[in-house]
N, C-alpha and C positions, 0 to 999 in steps of 0.2 A: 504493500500500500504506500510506501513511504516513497519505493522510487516510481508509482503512478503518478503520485502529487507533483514532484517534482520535475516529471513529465512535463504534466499539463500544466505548469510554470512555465518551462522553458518554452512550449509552444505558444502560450499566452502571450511572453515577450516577442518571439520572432512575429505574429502575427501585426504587432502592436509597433513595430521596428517598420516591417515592409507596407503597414498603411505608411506611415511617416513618410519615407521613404517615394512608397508612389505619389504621396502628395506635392514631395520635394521635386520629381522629375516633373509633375505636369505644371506646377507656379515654371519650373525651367524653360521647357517646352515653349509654353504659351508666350515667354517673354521672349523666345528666339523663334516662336513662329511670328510675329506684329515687323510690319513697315516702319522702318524707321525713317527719323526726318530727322537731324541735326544742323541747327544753322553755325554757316564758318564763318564768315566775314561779311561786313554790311558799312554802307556810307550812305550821308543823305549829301545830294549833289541838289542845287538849283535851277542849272543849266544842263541841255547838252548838246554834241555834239548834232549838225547842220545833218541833212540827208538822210537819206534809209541807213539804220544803222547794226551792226552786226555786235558779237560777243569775238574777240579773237582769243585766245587759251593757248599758253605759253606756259614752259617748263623752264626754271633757274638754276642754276647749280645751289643757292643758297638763300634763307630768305632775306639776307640783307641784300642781296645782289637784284632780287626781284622788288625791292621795296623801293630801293635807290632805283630801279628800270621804273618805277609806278607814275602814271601819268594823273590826273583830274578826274576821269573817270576809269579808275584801275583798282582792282581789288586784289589785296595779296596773301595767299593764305597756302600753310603746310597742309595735305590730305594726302590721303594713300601712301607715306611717304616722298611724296613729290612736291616742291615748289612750284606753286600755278600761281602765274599772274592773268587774270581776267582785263580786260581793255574791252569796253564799248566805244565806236569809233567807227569810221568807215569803211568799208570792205577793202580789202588788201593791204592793210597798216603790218608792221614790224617793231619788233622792242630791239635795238643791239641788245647783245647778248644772250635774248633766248631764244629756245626753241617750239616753232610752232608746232602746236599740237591739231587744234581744231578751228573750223572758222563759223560761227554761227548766225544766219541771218537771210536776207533783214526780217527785220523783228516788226511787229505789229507796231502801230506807231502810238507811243500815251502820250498826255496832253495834264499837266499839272502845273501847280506853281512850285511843289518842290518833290524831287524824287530819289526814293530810295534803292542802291542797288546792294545785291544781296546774295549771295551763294548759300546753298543748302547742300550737306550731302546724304544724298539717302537711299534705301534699299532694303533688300527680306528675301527672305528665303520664297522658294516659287509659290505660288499664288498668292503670297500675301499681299496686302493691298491698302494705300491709304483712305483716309474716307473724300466722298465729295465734298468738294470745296471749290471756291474761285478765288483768284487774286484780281486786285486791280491794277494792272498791268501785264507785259509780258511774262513769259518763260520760254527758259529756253534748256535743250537738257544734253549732256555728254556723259554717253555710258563707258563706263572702265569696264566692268565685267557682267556678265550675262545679257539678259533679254527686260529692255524697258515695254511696256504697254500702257497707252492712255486710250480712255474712253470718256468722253464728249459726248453732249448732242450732236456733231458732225460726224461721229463714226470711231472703230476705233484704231489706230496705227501704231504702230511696232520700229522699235530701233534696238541693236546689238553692239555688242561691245566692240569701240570706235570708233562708234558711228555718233550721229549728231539727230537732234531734230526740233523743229520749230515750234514752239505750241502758240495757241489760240490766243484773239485780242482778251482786253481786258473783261472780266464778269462773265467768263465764260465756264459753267459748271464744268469739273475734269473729275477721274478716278484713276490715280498713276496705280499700275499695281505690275509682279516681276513675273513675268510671261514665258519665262525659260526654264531648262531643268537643271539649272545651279543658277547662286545666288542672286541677286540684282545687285551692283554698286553703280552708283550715278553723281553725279554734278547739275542741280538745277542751280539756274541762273536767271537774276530777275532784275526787272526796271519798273518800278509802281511809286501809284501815285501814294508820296509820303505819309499824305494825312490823312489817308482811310484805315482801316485795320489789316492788314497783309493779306490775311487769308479770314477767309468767312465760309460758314456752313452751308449746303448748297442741296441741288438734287436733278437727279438724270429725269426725272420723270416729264 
């Protein structure tokens, strides 16, 4: 009887171990299955630059070397281990000293008296997805790894890792979500008007 008791002890704990335990993997789980958004760098500019204007995305050897490269509208910030300097600007623009990566544009045109630009970087594991929302202004988005997908009222379109893609004018409901069978990592990139609130709750319906 004494070693039944003891038994049904030891079984009582491991039982009482592997709930804990599966509760510990699924808070895991749930927090590596969610879309991430993390914001990098952000400026509020006044002005900008004349014409249809583009994102050009540059690599530094270091971030002072991309800081000292940083123009008026230029944003400089460490991701993926990489020095990116962002520049909105005209199509076919160059920084001495770095290297271009991607050129994105033109961009929907916004109209404010003061505007904020701003890189995010974000991504998830496949199908996860952010919620509906709009910004007021552009976006613009440069994937590093996997399959980006947005979904619009106009339909929904697909970009890969290296690639680039335009997104929609301002107030326009979206749902970024990672369309491929490994991770998403991305780069959005944005020009809105400063004195609204970034992003607002929205609906595909």
């Amino acid at each position: 009887m004494k070693l039944r008791s003891l038994s049904v002890r030891h079984v009582g704990a491991l039982m009482i171990s592997l709930s804990a335990l599966g509760l510990m993997t699924s808070a895991t789980l749930s927090e590596e299955n969610k879309f991430f958004i993390k914001p990098v760098v952000e400026k509020k500019v006044t002005e900008l630059p004349s014409g249809p204007l583009y994102w050009r995305l540059e690599n530094f050897p270091t971030l002072k070397d991309g800081q000292d490269a940083a123009g008026p509208t230029s944003l400089v910030a460490e991701v993926a281990d990489k020095i990116w300097l962002f520049t909105l600007g005209p199509k076919g623009g160059s920084t001495p000293g770095g290297t271009k990566v991607a050129e994105i544009g033109p961009l929907p045109p916004v109209k404010a008296s003061e505007y904020l630009l701003r890189v995010n970087h974000a991504g998830g594991a496949p199908g996860t997805k952010s919620a509906i929302h709009t910004h007021p202004g552009s976006e613009a988005f440069y994937v590093t790894a996997g399959k980006l997908g947005q979904k619009t009222p106009h339909g929904v379109t697909y970009t890969e890792a290296g690639m680039t893609m335009i997104g929609h004018g301002a107030d326009t409901p979206m749902e970024v979500f990672s369309a491929g069978t490994t991770d998403l990592d991305e780069l959005a990139i944005f020009v809105v008007d400063a004195n609204r609130p970034f992003s607002s709750p929205a609906s595909l319906d």
